[in-house]
C-alpha positions as CSV (number, residue, x, y, z in Angstrom):
1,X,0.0,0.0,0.0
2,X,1.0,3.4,-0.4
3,X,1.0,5.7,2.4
4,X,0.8,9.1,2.9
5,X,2.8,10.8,4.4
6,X,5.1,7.7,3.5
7,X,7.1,8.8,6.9
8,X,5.5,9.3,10.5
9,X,7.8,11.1,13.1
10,X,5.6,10.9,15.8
11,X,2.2,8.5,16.6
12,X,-0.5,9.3,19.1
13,X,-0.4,5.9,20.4
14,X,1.7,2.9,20.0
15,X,-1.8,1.2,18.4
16,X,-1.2,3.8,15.5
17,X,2.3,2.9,14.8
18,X,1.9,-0.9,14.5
19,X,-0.9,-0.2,12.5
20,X,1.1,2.0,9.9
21,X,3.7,-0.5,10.1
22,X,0.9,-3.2,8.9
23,X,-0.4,-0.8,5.9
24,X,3.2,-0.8,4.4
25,X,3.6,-4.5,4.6
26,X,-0.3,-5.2,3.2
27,X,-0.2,-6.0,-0.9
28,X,-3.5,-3.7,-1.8
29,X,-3.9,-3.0,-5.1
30,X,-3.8,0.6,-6.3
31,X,-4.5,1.8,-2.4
32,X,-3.5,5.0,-1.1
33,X,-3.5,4.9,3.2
34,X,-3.8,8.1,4.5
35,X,-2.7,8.3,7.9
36,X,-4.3,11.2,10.4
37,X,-6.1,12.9,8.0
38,X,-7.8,16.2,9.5
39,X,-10.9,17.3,8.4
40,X,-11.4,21.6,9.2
41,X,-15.4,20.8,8.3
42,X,-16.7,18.3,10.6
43,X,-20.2,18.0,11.0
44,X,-20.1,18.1,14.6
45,X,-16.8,19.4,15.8
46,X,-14.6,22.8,15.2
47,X,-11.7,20.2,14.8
48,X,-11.7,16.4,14.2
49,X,-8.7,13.8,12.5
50,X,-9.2,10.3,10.3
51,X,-7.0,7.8,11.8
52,X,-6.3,6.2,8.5
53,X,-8.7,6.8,5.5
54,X,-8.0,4.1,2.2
55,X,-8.5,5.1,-0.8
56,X,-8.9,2.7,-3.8
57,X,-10.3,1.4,-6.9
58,X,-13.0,-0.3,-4.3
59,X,-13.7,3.5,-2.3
60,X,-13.1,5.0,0.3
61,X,-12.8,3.4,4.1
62,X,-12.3,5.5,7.2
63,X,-11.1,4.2,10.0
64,X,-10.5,4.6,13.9
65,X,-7.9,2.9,16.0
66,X,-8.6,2.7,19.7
67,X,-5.1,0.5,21.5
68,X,-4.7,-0.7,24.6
69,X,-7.3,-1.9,27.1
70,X,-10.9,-1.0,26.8
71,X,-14.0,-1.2,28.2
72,X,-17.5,0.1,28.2
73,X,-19.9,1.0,31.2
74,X,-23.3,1.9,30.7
75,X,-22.9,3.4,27.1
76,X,-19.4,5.2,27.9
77,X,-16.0,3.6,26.4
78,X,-13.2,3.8,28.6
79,X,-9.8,3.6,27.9
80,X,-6.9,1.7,29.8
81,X,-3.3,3.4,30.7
82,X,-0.3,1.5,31.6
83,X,-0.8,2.6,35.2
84,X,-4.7,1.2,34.9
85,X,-5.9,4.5,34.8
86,X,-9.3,4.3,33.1
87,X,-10.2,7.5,30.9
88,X,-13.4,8.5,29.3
89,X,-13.8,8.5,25.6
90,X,-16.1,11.5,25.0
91,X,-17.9,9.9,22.2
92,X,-17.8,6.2,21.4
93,X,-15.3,5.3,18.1
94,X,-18.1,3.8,16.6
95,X,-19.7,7.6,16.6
96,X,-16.4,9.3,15.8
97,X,-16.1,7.0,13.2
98,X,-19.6,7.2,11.4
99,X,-19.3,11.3,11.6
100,X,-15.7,11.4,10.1
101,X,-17.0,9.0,7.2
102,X,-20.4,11.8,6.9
103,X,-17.9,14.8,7.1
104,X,-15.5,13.3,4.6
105,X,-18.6,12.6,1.8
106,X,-20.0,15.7,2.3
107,X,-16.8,17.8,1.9
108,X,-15.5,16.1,-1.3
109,X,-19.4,16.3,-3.0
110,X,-18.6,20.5,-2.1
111,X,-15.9,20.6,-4.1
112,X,-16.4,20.6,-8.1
113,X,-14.8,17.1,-9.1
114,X,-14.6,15.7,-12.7
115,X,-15.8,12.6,-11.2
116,X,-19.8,11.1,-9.9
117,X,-19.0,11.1,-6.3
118,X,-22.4,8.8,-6.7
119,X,-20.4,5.8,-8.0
120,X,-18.0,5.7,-4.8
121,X,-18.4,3.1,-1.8
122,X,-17.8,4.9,1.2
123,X,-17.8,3.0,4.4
124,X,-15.8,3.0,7.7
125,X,-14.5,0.2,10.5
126,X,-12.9,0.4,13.7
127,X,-9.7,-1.7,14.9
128,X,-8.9,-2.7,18.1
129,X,-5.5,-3.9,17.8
130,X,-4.9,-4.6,21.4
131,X,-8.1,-6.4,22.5
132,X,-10.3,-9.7,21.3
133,X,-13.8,-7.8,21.3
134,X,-15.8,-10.7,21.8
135,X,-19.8,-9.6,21.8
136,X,-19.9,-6.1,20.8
137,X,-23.8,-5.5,20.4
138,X,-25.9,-4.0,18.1
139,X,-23.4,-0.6,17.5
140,X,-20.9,-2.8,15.5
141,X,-21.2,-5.8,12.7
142,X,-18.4,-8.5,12.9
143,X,-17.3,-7.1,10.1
144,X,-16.7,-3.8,10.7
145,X,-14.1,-4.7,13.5
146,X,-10.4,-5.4,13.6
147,X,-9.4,-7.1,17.1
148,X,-6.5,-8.6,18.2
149,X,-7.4,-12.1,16.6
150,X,-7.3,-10.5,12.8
151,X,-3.7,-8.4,14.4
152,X,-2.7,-11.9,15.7
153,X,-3.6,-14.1,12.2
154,X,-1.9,-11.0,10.1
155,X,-5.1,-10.6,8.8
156,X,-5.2,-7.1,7.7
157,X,-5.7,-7.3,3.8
158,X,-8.3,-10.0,4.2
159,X,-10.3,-7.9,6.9
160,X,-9.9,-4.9,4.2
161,X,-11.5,-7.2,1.4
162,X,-14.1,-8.5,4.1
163,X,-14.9,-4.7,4.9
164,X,-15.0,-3.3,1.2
165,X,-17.3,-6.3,0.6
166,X,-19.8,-5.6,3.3
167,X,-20.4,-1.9,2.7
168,X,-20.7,-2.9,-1.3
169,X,-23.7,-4.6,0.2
170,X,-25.1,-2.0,2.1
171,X,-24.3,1.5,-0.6
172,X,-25.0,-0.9,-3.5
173,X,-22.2,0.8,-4.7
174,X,-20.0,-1.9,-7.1
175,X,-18.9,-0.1,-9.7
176,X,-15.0,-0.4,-9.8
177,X,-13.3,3.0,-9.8
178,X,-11.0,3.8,-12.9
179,X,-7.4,4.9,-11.4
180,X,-8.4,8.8,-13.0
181,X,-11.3,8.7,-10.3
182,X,-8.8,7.2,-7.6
183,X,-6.3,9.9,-8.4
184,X,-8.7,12.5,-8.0
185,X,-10.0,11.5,-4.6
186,X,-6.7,10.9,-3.6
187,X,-5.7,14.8,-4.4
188,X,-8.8,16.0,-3.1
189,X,-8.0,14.3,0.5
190,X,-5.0,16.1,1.2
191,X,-5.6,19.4,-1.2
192,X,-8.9,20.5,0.3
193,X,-9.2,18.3,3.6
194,X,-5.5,18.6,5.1
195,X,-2.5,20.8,5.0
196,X,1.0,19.8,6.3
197,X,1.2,21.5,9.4
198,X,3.0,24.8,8.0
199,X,6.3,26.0,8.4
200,X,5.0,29.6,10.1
201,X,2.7,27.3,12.1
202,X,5.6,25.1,13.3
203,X,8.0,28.3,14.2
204,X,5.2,30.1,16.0
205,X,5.0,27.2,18.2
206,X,8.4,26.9,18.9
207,X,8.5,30.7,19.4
208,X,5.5,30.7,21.7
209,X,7.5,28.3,24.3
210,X,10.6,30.3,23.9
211,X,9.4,34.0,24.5
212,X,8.7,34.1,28.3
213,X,10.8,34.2,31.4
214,X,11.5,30.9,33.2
215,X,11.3,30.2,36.7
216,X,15.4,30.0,37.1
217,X,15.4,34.0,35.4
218,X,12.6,35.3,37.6
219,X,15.1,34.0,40.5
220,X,18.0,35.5,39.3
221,X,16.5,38.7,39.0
222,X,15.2,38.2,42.3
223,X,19.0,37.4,43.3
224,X,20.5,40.5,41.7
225,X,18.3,42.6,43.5
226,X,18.8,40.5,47.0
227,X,23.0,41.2,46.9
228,X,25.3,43.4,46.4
229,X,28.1,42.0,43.9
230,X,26.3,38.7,41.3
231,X,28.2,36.9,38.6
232,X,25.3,35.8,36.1
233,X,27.0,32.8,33.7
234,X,24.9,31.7,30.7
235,X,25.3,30.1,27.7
236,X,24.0,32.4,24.3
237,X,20.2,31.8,24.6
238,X,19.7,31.6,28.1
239,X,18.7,34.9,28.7
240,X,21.3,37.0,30.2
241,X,20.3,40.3,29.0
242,X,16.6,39.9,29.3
243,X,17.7,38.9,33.2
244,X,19.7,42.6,33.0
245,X,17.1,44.4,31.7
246,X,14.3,42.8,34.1
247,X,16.7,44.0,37.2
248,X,17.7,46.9,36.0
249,X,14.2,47.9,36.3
250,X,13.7,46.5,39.5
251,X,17.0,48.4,41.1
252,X,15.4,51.5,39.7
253,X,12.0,50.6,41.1
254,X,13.8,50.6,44.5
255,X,15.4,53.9,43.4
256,X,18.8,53.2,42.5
257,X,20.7,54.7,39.5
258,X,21.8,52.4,36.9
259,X,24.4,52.5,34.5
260,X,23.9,49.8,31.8
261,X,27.2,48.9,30.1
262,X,27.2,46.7,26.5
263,X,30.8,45.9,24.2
264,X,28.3,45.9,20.7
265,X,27.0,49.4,19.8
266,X,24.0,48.1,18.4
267,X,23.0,46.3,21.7
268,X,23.6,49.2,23.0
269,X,21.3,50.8,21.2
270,X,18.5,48.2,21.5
271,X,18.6,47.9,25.2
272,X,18.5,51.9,25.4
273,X,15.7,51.6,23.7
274,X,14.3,49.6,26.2
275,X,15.8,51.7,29.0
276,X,14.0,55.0,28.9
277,X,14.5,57.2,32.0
278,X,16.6,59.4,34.4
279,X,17.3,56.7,36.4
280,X,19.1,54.7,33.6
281,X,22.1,55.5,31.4
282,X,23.2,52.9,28.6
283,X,26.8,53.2,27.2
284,X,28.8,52.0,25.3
285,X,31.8,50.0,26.5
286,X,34.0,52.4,24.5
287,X,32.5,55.8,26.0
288,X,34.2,54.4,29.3
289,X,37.4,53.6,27.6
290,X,37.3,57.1,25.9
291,X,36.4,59.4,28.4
292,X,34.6,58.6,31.9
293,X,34.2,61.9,33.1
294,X,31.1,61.7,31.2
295,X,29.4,59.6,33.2
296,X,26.5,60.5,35.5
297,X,26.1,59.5,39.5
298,X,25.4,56.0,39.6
299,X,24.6,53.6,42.5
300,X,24.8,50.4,40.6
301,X,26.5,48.7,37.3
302,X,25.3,46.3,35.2
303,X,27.6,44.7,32.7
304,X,25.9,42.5,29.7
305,X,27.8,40.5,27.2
306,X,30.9,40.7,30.4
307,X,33.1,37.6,28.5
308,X,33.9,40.7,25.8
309,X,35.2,42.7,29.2
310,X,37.2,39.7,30.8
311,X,40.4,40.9,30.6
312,X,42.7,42.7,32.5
313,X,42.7,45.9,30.9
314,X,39.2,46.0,30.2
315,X,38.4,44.9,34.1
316,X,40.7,48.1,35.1
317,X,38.5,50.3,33.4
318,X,35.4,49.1,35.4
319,X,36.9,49.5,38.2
320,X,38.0,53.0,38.4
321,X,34.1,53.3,38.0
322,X,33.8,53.0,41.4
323,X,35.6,55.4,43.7
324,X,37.0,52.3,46.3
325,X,37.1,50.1,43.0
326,X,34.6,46.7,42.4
327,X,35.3,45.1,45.7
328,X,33.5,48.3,47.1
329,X,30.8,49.2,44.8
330,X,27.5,47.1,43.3
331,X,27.7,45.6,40.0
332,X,25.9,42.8,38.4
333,X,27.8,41.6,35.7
334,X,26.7,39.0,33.1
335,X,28.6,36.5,31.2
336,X,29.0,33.4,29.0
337,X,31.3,31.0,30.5
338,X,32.1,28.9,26.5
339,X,35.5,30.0,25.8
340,X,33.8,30.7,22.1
341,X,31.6,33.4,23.3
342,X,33.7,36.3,23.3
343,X,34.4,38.4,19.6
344,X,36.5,41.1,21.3
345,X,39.2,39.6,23.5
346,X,40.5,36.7,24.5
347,X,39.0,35.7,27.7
348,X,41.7,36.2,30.8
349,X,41.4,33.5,33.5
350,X,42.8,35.8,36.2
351,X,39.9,38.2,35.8
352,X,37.1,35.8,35.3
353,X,38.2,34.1,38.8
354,X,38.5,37.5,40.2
355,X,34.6,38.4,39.4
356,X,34.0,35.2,40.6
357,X,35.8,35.6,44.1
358,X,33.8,38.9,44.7
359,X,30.5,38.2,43.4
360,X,27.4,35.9,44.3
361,X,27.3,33.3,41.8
362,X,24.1,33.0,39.6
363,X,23.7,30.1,37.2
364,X,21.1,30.1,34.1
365,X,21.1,26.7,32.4
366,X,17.9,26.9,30.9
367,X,18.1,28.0,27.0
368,X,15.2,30.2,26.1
369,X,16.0,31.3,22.9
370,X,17.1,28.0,20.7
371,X,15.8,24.9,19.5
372,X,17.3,21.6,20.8
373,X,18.4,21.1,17.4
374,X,20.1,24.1,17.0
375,X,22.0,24.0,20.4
376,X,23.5,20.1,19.1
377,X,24.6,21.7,15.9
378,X,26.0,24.8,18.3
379,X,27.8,22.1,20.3
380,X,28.8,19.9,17.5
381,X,30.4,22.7,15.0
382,X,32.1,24.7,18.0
383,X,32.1,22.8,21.6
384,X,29.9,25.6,23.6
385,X,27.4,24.2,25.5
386,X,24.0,26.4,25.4
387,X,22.0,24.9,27.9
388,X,18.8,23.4,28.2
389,X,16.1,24.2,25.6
390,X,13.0,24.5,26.4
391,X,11.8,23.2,22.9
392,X,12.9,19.8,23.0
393,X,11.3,17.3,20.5
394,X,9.8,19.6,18.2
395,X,12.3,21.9,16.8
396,X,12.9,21.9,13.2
397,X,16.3,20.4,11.9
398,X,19.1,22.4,11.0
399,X,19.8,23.2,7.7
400,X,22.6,22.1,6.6
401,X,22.7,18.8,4.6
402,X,23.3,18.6,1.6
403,X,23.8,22.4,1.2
404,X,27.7,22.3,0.5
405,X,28.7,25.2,-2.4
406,X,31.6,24.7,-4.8
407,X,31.5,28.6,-5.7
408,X,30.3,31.5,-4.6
409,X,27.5,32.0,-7.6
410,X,26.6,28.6,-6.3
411,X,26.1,29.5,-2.6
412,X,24.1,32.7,-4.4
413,X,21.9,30.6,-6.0
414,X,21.3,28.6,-2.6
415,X,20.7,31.7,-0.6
416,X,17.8,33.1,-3.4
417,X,16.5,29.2,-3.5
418,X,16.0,29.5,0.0
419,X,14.4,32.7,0.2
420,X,12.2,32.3,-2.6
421,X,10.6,29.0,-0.7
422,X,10.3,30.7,2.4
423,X,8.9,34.1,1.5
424,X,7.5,32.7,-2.0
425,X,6.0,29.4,-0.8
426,X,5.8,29.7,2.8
427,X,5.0,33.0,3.7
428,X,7.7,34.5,5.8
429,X,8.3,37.5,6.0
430,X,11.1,39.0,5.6
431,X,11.6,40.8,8.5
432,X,11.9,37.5,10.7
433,X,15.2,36.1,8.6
434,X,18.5,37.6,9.0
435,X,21.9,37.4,6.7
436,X,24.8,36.6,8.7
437,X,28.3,37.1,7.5
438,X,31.7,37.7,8.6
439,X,32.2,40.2,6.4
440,X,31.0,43.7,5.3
441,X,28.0,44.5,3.3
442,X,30.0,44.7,0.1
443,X,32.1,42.3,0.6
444,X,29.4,39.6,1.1
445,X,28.1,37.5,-0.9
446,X,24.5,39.0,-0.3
447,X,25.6,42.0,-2.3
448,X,25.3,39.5,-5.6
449,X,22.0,38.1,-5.1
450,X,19.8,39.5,-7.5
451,X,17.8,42.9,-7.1
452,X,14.2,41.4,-6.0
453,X,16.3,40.5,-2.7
454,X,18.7,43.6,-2.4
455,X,16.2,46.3,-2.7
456,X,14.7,44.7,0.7
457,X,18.2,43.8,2.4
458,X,18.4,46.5,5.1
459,X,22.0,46.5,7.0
460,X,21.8,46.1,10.6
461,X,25.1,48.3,12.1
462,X,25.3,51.0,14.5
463,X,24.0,54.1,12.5
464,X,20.8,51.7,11.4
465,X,20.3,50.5,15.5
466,X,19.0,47.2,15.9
467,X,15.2,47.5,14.6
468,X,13.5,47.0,11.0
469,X,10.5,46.8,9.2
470,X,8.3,43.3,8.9
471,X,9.3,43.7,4.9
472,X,13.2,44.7,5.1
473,X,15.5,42.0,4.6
474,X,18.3,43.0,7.6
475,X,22.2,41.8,6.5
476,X,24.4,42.3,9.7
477,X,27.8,41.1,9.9
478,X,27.7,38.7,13.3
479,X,29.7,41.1,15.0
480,X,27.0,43.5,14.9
481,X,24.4,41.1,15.9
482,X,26.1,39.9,18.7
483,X,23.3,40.2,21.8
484,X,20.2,40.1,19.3
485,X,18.5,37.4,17.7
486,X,15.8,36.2,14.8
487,X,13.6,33.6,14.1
488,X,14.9,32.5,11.1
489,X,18.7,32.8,10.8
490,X,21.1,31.9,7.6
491,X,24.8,32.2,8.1
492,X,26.4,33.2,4.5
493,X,30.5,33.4,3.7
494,X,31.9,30.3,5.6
495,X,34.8,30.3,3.6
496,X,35.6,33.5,4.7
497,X,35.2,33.2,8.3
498,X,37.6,30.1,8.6
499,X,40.2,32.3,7.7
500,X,39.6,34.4,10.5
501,X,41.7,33.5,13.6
502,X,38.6,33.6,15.9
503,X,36.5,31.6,13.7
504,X,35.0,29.1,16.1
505,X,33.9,32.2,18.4
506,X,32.3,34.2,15.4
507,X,30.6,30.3,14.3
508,X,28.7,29.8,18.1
509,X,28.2,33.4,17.9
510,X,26.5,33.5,14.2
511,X,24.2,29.8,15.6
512,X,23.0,31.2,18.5
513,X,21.6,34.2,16.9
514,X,18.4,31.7,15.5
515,X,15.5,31.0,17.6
516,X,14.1,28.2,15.1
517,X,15.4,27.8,11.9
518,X,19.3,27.8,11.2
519,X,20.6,27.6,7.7
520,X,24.4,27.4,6.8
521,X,25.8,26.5,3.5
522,X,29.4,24.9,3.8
523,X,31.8,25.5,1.2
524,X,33.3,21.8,-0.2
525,X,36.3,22.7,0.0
526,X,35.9,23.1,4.0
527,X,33.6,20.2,5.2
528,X,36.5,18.4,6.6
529,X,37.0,21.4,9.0
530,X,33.6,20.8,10.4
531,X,34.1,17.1,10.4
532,X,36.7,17.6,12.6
533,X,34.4,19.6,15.3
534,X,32.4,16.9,15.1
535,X,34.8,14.3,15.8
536,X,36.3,16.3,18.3
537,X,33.3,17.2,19.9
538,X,31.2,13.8,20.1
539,X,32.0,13.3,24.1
540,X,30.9,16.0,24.9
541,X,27.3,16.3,22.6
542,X,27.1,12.6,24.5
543,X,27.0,14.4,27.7
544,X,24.9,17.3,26.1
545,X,22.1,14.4,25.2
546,X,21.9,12.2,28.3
547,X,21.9,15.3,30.4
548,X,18.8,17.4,28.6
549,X,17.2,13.5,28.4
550,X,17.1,13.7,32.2
């Protein structure tokens, strides 16, 4: 039999899978199974699924799978759980059956067909892999059940013949159907009756679990406020600035003076943006280094992005801040403890363990702003560790197979390909994918995609700030996107970035910028460089796995 979809990722019930698993095996001529069919019009509900619906040259049977133990008590149908925990069906499957099968009819005789829906046998059964049924009543027919004794006898294809044959009787409907009339049924299911669950549908999910604070944030912001002197350490995506910017409004609730201090203007700019009001300045790291005398009264510091601040040079400069120095004064500064995290300087040990000696430690372990599948890639391609994601299972893969380039005009034509299905196809918009390269603007490749896609590329830097419209295209080199973040996320120029000498520290930097989708194209000539990270990093993704598994 064919199925559609031919591959199922994940089954409602273990009854479901064995059941697919049967479909492929069974020798049906010119059948089509479709498994989990929704169906938007149901007669009765706002929502309601087909388990499996066949389609062939005999008609069309819909069917409901019900696994495990089951019983019925006074009317109801109960369900069994592993733990004998007996649930309530809300409507028996004979009834969810029977108004599927009515919903299904009706639907395809609304739509204008080339062929006379009059001539198709429509008909329905229920299986109950799991259970030998034994006297069912007046509800069911004999034939109209699969038990555990047709599961048992591999009795599948005969049941089907046994089932087509008994609603023959009943519709009087015998005419064979010619394979045009199966085709067009067969299009009609999943055209009118089901779409694959969209790609905006799947990264608004994923999105929706990502954007609020978890418990372990609202206590560190709890924590800042509570102590003089905290060390925040995060992996990208865990939420360090989102923590600075939720304290820094809570010191100035209590009255304090803040002074907000980022390394990456644009940062700067968006968390300035968020920081209205006397009680807050937000500078640049390089205002301090250029003249401090400019800086207001302040009661309190807090440092985001503090791995691009940990060395010695850059640690003296925050403390002549304070008029007794740090050990004296309040600061809360936060950091990423990956050795890859910082773009600016190479990360001294001496002043990270003297933050740590002064300071409360505060950890955040919990990734709010990445997929699962993009922190493995993170970890595979670069070693940093990113934390726990709070979307686990259902993150959409990385994309990154079979998207090596031999040329730059061939990673062009990738990049447009990808765009056009995206914005084209699945209606994206622009505004919620970003370019990511090592290099400039005109230096990129993006400056030789074709003009449809550079009359919308807006370039994210420090004179643009950090903010653009839902139908701008931003290009920012990953530098300048360092502390921000997108949905969607493609990382151009790979070639180029190798050459760099902090290439693995711009790679985890450009990764971690997605929230859902990552796409990176890998130049041929360098896809031994990444099978080395991989090799050299597969102890410690083993780790990664069993420990998020927990």
């Amino acid at each position: 039999m064919k199925m559609n979809p031919e591959v199922v990722y994940r089954f409602d019930s273990n009854a479901e899978r064995k059941l697919f698993q049967a479909f492929e095996r069974t020798n049906f001529e010119g059948a089509t199974v479709f498994h989990s069919l929704n169906i938007p019009k149901h007669q009765k509900k706002q929502f309601s699924e087909a388990d499996f619906v066949i389609v062939s040259n005999k008609g069309i049977l819909v069917l409901e799978v019900k696994g495990g133990r089951l019983s019925v008590k006074g009317g109801i149908w109960y369900t069994r759980d592993r733990n004998n925990n007996d649930d309530r069906l809300k409507e028996s499957p004979v009834a969810q059956v029977t108004s599927a099968r009515i919903s299904i009819e009706k639907m395809l005789q609304e739509k204008p067909l080339d062929i006379n829906l009059k001539r198709v046998n429509f008909g329905f059964g229920v299986m109950f892999p799991d259970v030998k049924l034994g006297d069912i009543g007046i509800e069911l027919t004999k034939e109209e059940v699969f038990d555990v004794i047709d599961w048992d006898r591999k009795n599948l294809g005969r049941w089907l013949e046994k089932l087509y044959r008994y609603w023959t009787e009943r519709t009087g409907r015998n005419q064979r159907l010619t394979d045009h009339e199966v085709a067009v049924l067969c299009s009609a299911m999943r055209e009118e009756f089901d779409r694959e669950k969209s790609l905006l549908a799947s990264v608004g999910e994923s999105w929706d679990q990502m954007i609020s604070l978890t418990e372990q944030q609202y206590l560190a912001v709890d924590t800042i406020i509570a102590n003089k002197q905290v060390v925040v350490e995060g992996g990208a995506g865990t939420g360090k600035t989102l923590v600075a910017i939720k304290a820094a409004k809570g010191l100035a609730f209590s009255g304090k003076r803040v002074l907000f201090v980022c390394r990456s203007p644009v940062l700067t700019s968006f968390v300035r943006d968020e920081l209205k009001g006397a009680q807050f300045q937000v500078v640049k790291f390089s205002t301090l280094q250029e003249s401090r005398n400019n800086i207001s009264i302040f009661d309190c510091l807090i440092v985001d992005e503090g791995q691009d601040m940990l060395d010695m040079d850059s640690i003296s400069v925050i403390d002549s801040l304070f008029e007794n120095g740090m050990s004296h004064g309040s600061w809360y500064f936060f950091m990423d403890p990956n050795n890859q995290s910082s773009l600016y300087a190479q990360m001294d040990v001496d002043a990270a363990e003297y933050l740590k000696s002064c300071g409360t430690k505060v950890p955040l372990s919990r990734n709010c702003r990445n997929t699962k599948q993009i922190a493995i890639h993170t970890l595979i391609f670069t070693g940093g560790n990113i934390g726990k994601c709070k979307v686990l299972g259902d993150g959409l893969p990385v994309l990154e197979k079979e998207l090596d380039h031999d040329s730059r005009v061939h990673l062009v034509s990738l990049v447009e390909t990808q765009l056009s299905k995206w914005i084209d196809e699945d209606g994206v918009k622009p505004g919620d994918i970003v370019l990511l390269s090592p290099l400039s603007y005109e230096q990129s490749c993006a400056q030789q995609l074709d003009k449809r896609w550079r009359r919308k590329i807006t370039i994210i830097n420090e004179s643009f700030g950090e903010r653009w419209l839902d139908t701008a295209l931003p290009f920012s080199t990953i530098r300048d996107f360092k502390g921000l973040e997108n949905k969607y996320v493609m990382i151009l120029d790979l070639g180029a970035l190798l050459k760099h000498s902090n290439a693995t520290n711009e790679l985890y930097v450009a990764m971690t910028r997605a929230n859902t989708v990552l796409w990176m194209s890998i130049p041929k000539s360098e896809r031994e460089w990444f099978n080395r990270c991989r090799e050299e990093n597969a102890s410690s993704l083993l780790a990664y796995l069993e420990d998020v598994d927990l």
